[in-house]
C-alpha positions, 0 to 999 in steps of 0.5 A, spaced: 514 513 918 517 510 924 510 509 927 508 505 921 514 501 921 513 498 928 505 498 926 507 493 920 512 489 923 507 487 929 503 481 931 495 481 929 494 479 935 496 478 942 498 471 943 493 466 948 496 467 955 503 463 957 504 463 950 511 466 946 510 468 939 516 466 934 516 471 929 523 470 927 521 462 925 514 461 926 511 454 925 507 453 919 503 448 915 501 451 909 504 445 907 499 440 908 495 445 902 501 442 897 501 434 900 493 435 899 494 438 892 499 433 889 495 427 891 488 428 889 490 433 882 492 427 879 486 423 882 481 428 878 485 428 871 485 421 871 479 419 873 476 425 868 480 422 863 478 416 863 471 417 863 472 422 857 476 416 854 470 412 855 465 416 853 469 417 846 472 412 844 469 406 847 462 407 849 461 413 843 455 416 847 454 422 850 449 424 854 447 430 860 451 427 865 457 427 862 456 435 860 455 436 868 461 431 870 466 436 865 464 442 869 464 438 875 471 437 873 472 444 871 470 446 878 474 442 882 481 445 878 479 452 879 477 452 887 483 447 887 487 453 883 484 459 887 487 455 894 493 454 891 495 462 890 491 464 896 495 460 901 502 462 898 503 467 903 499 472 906 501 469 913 496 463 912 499 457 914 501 461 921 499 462 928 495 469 927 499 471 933 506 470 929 503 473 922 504 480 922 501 486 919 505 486 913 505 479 911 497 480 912 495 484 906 490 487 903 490 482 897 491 476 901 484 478 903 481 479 898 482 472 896 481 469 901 474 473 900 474 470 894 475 463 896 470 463 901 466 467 897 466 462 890 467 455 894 459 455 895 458 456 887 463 451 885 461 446 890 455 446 887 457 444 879 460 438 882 453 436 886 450 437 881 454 433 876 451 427 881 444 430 880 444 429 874 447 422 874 442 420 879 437 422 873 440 418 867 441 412 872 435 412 875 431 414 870 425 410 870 424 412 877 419 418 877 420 419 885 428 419 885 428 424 878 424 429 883 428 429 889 434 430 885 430 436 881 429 439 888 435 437 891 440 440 885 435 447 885 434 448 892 441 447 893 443 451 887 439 457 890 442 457 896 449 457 895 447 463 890 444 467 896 450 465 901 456 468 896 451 474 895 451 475 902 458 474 903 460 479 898 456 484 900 459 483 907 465 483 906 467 486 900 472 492 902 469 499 901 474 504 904 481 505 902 485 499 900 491 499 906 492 494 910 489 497 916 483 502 912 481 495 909 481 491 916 478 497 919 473 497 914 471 490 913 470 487 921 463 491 923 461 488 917 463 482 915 463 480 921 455 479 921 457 474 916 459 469 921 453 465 922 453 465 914 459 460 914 456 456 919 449 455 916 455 455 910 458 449 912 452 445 916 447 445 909 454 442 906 454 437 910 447 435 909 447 435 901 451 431 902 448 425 905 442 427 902 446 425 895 449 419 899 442 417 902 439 419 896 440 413 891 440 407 896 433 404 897 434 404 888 440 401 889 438 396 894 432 394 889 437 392 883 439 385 883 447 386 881 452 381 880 457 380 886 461 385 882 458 390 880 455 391 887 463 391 889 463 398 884 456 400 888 460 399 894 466 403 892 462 409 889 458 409 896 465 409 899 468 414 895 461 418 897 462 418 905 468 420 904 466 427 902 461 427 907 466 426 912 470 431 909 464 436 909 464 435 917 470 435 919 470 442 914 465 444 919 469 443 925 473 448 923 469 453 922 466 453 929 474 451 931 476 458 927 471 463 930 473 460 937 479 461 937 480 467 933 486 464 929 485 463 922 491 464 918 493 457 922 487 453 921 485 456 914 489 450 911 486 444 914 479 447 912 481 447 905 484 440 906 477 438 907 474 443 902 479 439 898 478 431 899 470 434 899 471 437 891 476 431 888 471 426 892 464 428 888 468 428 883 470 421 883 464 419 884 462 422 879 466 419 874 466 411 876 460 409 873 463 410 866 471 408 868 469 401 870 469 401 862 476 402 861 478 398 866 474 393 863 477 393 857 484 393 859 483 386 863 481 384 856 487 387 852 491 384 857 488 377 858 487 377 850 495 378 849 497 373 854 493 368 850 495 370 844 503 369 847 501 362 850 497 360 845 497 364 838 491 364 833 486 359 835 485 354 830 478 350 827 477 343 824 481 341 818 486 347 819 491 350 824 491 357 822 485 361 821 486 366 815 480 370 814 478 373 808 473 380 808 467 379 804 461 384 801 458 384 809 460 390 814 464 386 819 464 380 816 469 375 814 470 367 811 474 362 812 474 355 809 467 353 809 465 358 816 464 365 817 466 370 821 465 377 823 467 382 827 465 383 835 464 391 836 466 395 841 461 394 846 462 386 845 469 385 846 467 387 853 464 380 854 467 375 849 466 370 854 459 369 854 461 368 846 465 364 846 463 356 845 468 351 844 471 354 838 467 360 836 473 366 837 478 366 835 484 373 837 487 375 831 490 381 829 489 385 835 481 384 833 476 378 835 472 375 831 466 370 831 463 365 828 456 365 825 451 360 824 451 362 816 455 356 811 459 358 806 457 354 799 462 355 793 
C-alpha cells in the first residue's frame, strides 16, 4: 500500500535539467482556457442570434447555408464545451513534471482522447458552413461551386479518417487504472503522432484554401466602399483563423519536443478556440449586416421622429392616413400611400424625394403616383 501511495504521489516526469519542481504550489495556466472562453462564448451566440434574427424576422428566407451555419454553430459550443471539462483538472494547466499520477488520471485521459479525437469531425461542420456559403453567394460561378464540393468532400473524408486512426491507436484496451492505461496506451498511441502533425498541417491548408478561395470572385464585384469594408472585414475575420490554425500547429510540434503536454495543452486549445469562434463569425457576418442595417435606420428614424415629428404635405401640417381596400395602402387627402416592406425600410433613402415619406407610427409610408378622386 505503501508502495502505491508513493507511486501516486510522483511527478510523471522528471524535470529538464537545472529545473525543481514545485509540486506543493505549482504554476499554472488552465486559466487562459477560462479567458478564452469567456471572450469568444459570447461572440458565437451574438453573431448566431443576430443571423437567425435576420433571417427570421427581417429578411423571412432560409436557404442551405443557414442549415450549415446552425450546425456550425452547434459545433463550436460543443468543442467549446468538451475543452472547458477536459481542462478542469487532470493536471492539465501544469508543468508535467509538477503533475502527479494521482492528478493524471484515466478519465482525464479519455477526454483529452475524445478532444483530440472529435476536434477533426467538429472543425470541419464549421467549414463546411462556409462551403456552403461560398455555393449560395457565388452561385453563378461553376469554377468556384466545384472547388468548394471537393474542398467540403476531401476535407470531410480526411478528418473522418484521422479521428478513426486516433481511436483505434489510442483508445485504452487493457485495464482502466491510471498505470495499466498508461502502459497500455504509449506502444500505441504513440504511432499516432505523426497523425497530429498532417492533423494540424491539413488545418492550416483548408484554411487558406477557404480564405483564398473567394478572392479572384470577389476582386470582380463592383461594390460600394461600404460593402467592400464588410468584404474586408469577413476576410479579416478569416485570416484570423488561418493564424489560429498555425499557431495550433506550433504547439503541436512544440509538445512532441519537449514532452510537456499538460502545460502547452491549454494554448492549443486557445487557438483550437479563436480558430472555431472565427469560422463561425465569418460564417454569420453576410446576413448580420442586415441587422445592423436596420437598427441604424431605427435610430435615425427615431431621432428624426424626436426633432421633427411626423412630416407634413402641401395644405396640411399633420398626415393622418386612413387605410384603404389595397394591402398596404393608404389615403390622405387627395394622395396616396402605402406602406414600405421589410426589405425597403433598409434603404428609404433612395425613396425619398422632397415629401414623398413620411415616419409615423413606428412605420414608414410612401407616396405613390395614383390621385385619389372623390
Amino acid at each position: 500500500m505503501a508502495s502505491s501511495s508513493n507511486i501516486q504521489d510522483q511527478p510523471l516526469r522528471a524535470p529538464p535539467p537545472g529545473v525543481v519542481p514545485n509540486l506543493a504550489h505549482p504554476e499554472s495556466r488552465a486559466f487562459e482556457i477560462y479567458v478564452a472562453a469567456s471572450v469568444c462564448l459570447p461572440l458565437i451566440l451574438l453573431f448566431a442570434a443576430m443571423r437567425f434574427y435576420a433571417k427570421v424576422a427581417i429578411l423571412k428566407r432560409w436557404t442551405w447555408d443557414d442549415v450549415t451555419c446552425a450546425l456550425g454553430v452547434l459545433a463550436g459550443l460543443i468543442f467549446l464545451s468538451l475543452q472547458l471539462v477536459t481542462f478542469n483538472g487532470g493536471g492539465y494547466g501544469k508543468h508535467l513534471w509538477e503533475v502527479t499520477f494521482k492528478e493524471f488520471s484515466a478519465n482525464s485521459n479519455l477526454l483529452f482522447l475524445l478532444v483530440e479525437a472529435t476536434y477533426g469531425p467538429l472543425i470541419w461542420v464549421v467549414k463546411l458552413s462556409l462551403f456552403v456559403l461560398y455555393v449560395q453567394i457565388f452561385h453563378p460561378l461553376q469554377w468556384l461551386r466545384y472547388m468548394a464540393y471537393a474542398g467540403a468532400v476531401s476535407t470531410g473524408l480526411f478528418y473522418l479518417a484521422i479521428m478513426v486512426a486516433q481511436l483505434v491507436l489510442c483508445a485504452p484496451t487493457h485495464g482502466h487504472s491510471q498505470l495499466a492505461y498508461l502502459t497500455a496506451l504509449q506502444p500505441r498511441c504513440s504511432l499516432a503522432q505523426p497523425l497530429v502533425f498532417i492533423l494540424g498541417a491539413v488545418s492550416v491548408v483548408s484554411d487558406l484554401y477557404l480564405l483564398i478561395l473567394p478572392l479572384p470572385a470577389v476582386w470582380k464585384l463592383h461594390l460600394p466602399f461600404r460593402r467592400k469594408l464588410g468584404v474586408y472585414a469577413m476576410l479579416f475575420t478569416g485570416s484570423t483563423a488561418c493564424i489560429a490554425s498555425g499557431v495550433a500547429l506550433a504547439y503541436r510540434i512544440e509538445i512532441f519536443t519537449t514532452n510537456d503536454v499538460t502545460w502547452l495543452s491549454i494554448p492549443l486549445a486557445v487557438v483550437a478556440i479563436v480558430e472555431f469562434t472565427a469560422g463561425i463569425l465569418v460564417c454569420c457576418m453576410p446576413t448580420t449586416t442586415t441587422v445592423f442595417k436596420r437598427l441604424k435606420f431605427s435610430i435615425s428614424s427615431l431621432i428624426s421622429s424626436y426633432r421633427k415629428g411626423p412630416r407634413s404635405f402641401p395644405n396640411s401640417s399633420v398626415i393622418h392616413l386612413q387605410p384603404t381596400h389595397g394591402d398596404q395602402s393608404y389615403e390622405s387627402g387627395r394622395e396616396a400611400w402605402r406602406e414600405l416592406d421589410d426589405q425597403e425600410s433598409q434603404r428609404p433613402s433612395q425613396y425619398e424625394t422632397g415629401s414623398s415619406l413620411v415616419y409615423q407610427d413606428a412605420k414608414i409610408y410612401k407616396t405613390t403616383d395614383i390621385k385619389v378622386t372623390r
